[in-house]
C-alpha positions as a printed Julia matrix, in Angstrom:
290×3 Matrix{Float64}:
  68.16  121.8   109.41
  64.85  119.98  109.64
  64.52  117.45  112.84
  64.5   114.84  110.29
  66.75  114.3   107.33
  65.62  112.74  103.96
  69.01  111.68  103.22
  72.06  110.38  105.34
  75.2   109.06  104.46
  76.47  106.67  107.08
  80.12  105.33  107.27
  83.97  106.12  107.76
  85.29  109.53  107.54
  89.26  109.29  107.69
  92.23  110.92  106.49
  94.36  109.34  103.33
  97.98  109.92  104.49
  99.96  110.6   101.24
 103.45  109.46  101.04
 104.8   112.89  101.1
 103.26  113.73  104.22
 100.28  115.07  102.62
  96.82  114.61  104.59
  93.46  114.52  103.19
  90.25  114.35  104.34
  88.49  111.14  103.11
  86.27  108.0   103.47
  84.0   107.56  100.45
  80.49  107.68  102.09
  82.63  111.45  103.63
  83.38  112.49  100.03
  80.11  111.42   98.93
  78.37  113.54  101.74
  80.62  116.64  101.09
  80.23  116.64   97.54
  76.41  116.2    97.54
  76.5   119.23  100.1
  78.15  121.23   96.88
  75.6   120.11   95.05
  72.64  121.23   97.26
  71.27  118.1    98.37
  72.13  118.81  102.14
  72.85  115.57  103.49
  73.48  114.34  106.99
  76.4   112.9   107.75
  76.51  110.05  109.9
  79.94  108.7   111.77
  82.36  109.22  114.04
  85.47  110.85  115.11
  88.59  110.41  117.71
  88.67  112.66  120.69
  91.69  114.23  118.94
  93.18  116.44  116.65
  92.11  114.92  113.23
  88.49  114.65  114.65
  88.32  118.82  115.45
  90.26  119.19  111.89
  86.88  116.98  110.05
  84.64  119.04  112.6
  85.81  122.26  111.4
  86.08  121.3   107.91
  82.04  120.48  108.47
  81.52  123.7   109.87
  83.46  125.72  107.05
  81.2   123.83  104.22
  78.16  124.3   106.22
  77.71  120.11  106.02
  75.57  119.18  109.29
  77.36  117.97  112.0
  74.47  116.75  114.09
  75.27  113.24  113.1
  79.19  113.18  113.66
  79.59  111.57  117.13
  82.73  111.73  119.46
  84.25  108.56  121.09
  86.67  109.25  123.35
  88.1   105.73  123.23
  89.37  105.45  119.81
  91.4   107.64  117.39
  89.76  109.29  114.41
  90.61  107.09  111.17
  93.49  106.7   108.56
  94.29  105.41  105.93
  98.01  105.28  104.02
  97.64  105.63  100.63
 100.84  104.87   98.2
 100.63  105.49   94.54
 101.76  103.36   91.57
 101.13  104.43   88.48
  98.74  106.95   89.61
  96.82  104.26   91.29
  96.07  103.83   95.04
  96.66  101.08   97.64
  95.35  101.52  100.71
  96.66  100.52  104.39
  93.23  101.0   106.72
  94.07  101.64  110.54
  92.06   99.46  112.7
  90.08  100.14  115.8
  89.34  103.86  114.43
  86.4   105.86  115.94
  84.25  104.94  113.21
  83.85  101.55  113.83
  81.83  102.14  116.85
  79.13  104.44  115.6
  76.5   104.13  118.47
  73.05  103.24  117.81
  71.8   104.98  121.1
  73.36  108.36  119.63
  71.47  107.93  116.33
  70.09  111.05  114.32
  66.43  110.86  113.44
  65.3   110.16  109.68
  62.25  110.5   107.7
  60.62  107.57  107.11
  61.05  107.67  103.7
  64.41  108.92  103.54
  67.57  107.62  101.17
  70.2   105.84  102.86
  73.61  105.58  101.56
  76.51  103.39  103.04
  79.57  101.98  102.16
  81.11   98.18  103.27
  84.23   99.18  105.16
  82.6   100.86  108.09
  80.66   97.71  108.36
  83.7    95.31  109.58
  82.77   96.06  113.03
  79.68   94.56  114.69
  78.93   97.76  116.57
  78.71  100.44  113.37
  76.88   97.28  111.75
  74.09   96.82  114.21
  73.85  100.79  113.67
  73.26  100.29  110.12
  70.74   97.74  110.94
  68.57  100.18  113.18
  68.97  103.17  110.95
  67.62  100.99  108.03
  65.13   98.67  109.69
  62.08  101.04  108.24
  60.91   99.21  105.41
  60.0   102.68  104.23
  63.71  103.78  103.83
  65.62  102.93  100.2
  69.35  101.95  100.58
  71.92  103.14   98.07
  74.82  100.84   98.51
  78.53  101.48   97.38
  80.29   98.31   97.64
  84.19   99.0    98.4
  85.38   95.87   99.34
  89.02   96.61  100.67
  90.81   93.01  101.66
  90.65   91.69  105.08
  87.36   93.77  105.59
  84.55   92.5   104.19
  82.98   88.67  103.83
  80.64   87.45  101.03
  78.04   86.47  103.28
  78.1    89.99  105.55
  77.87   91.94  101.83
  74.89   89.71  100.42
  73.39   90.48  103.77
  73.74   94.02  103.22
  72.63   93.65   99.34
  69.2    92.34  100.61
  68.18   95.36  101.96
  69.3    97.73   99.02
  67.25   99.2    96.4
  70.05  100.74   94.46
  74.09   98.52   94.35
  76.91  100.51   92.95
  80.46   98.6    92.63
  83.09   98.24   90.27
  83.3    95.35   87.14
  86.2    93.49   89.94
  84.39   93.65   92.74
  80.75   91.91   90.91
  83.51   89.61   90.03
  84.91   89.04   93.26
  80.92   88.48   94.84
  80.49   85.7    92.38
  79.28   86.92   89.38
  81.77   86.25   87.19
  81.05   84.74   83.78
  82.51   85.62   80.36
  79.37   87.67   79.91
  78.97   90.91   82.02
  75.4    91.64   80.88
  74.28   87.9    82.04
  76.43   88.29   85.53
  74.43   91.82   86.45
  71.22   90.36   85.37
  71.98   87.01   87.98
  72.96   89.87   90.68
  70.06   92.64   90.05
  67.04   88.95   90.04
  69.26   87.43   93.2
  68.84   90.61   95.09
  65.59   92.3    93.58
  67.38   95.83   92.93
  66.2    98.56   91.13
  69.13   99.51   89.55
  72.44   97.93   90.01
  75.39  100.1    87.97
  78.63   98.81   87.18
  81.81  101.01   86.77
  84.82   99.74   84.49
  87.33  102.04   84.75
  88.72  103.43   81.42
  85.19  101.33   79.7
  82.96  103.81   81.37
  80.0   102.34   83.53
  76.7   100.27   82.89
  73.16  100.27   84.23
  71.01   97.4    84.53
  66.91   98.38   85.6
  64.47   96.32   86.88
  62.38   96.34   83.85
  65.19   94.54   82.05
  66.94   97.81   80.23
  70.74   98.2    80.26
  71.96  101.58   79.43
  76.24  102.33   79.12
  78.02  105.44   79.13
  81.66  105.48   78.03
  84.3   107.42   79.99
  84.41  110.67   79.82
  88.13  112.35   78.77
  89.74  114.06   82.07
  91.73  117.22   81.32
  94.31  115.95   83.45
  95.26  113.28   85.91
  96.58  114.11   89.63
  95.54  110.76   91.0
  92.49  108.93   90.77
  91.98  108.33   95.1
  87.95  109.54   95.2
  87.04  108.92   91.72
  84.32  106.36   92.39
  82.93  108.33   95.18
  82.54  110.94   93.07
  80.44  108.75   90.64
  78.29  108.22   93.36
  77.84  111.37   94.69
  76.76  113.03   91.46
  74.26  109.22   90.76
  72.72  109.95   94.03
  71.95  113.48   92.97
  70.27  112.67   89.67
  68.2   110.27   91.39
  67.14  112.78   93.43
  66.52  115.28   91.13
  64.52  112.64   88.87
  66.87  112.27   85.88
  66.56  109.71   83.44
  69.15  106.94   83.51
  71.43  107.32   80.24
  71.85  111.89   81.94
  72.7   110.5    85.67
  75.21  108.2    83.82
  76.96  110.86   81.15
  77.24  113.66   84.31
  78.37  111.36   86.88
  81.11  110.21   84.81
  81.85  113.86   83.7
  82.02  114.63   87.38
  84.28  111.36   88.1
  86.6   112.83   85.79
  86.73  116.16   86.75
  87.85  115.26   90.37
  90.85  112.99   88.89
  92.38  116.23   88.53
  92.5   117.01   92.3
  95.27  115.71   95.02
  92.46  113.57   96.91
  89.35  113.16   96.63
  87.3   116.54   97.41
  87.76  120.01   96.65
  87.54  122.87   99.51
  86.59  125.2    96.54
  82.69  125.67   95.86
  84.1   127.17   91.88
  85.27  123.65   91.55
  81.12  122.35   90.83
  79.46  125.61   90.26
  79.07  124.02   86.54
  77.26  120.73   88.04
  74.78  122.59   90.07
């Protein structure tokens, strides 16, 4: 790999403890870095991992998919995260360990970046003051563009530390609940991401609804929608959203128009809905996205 990388994905990598004593490796900004490794977009993963077993397990796992490990650090003083993840209805909830290893990504152990490269992160990772200040550094360049995926996952996150965070983005993915929950929430959705996209000055904020599909808002004013796409069949639905991401991140990228990035990311979405978790180990699995 280059000395600098055009694209890093900074945040929690974790394992989602099923209720059958299933493990799987997880984290959205993870899955978003492993699948846009599938994809060919050779990203640089940026967190960190427990002194332990889980954290040799994600290491090797790195290795095997050939996703750089040069940004992966090692803290000795705290475990490698989890998550417990119980299913209703083929929903998850989610029980976050605190204190995990990825809460103190060190800025002095920092991977360098291009200056122009794309930043992705997440919110969760960003409950703890030291992983935050990393953020901070690794995005101070006014040259580097921000993609961020809000995943706001009660206690963790505060309206004033995610507004802080939405000042610096150029790109804001969340769901139709969470641009609720952040204060946008009128009887007219198209009005409430227009108030959000002006308040923040992004260049695209998109809007996922679930069963609805997902809506784009541009700076220039144009909204573009895709409905959901069918899924072939339902396992669970842990990853889904990351998966969106993943495959937006890509088509911006790779230059696609709007209304394309939309229709394959939710093809994609729906495609991993069919997995137990949120990745698959199996480069078949998005031979037909690449």
């Amino acid at each position: 790999m280059s000395p600098q990388s055009a694209l890093a994905i900074f945040g929690e990598v974790l394992f989602d403890c099923f209720p059958d004593d299933e493990k799987k490796l997880g984290g959205a900004p993870f899955n978003v870095a492993w699948h846009l490794q599938a994809f060919g977009d050779n990203p640089l993963f940026i967190s960190s991992v427990g002194e332990d077993e889980s954290g040799e397990q994600i290491r090797h796992a790195m290795q095997q998919w050939q996703l750089s490990a040069e940004g992966l650090q090692t803290d000795k003083s705290h475990q490698t995260g989890e998550v417990k993840v119980s299913l209703q209805g083929g929903e998850p909830s989610y029980d976050i360990m605190i204190e995990r290893a990825y809460d103190f990504i060190q800025t002095s152990h920092l991977p360098n970046l291009r200056n122009d490269a794309v930043v992705y992160h997440g919110s969760l990772a960003l409950r703890n003051a030291v992983s935050q200040s990393a953020l901070e550094f690794l995005t101070r360049p006014k040259s580097v563009s921000v993609f961020m995926d809000v995943n706001l996952r009660s206690p963790w996150w505060t309206k004033e530390g995610i507004y802080t965070c939405l000042e610096r983005a150029k790109w804001c993915k969340l769901n139709q609940h969470e641009l609720a929950e952040l204060g946008f929430n009128s009887a007219d959705l198209q009005q409430d991401m227009t108030r959000m996209q002006s308040h923040f000055q992004l260049e695209q904020l998109i809007v996922t609804r679930g069963e609805e599909g997902a809506i784009v808002r541009c700076n220039d004013g144009a909204f573009y929608e895709q409905k959901c796409v069918a899924a072939d069949k339902l396992v669970d639905s842990v990853g889904a959203g990351d998966a969106f991401t993943a495959m937006y991140i890509h088509g911006l990228l790779a230059g696609w128009p709007v209304q394309k990035i939309l229709l394959k990311a939710q093809q994609f979405a729906s495609k991993v809905i069919g997995l137990r978790g949120a990745v698959s180990e199996d480069p078949a699995f998005y031979s037909e996205f690449i």
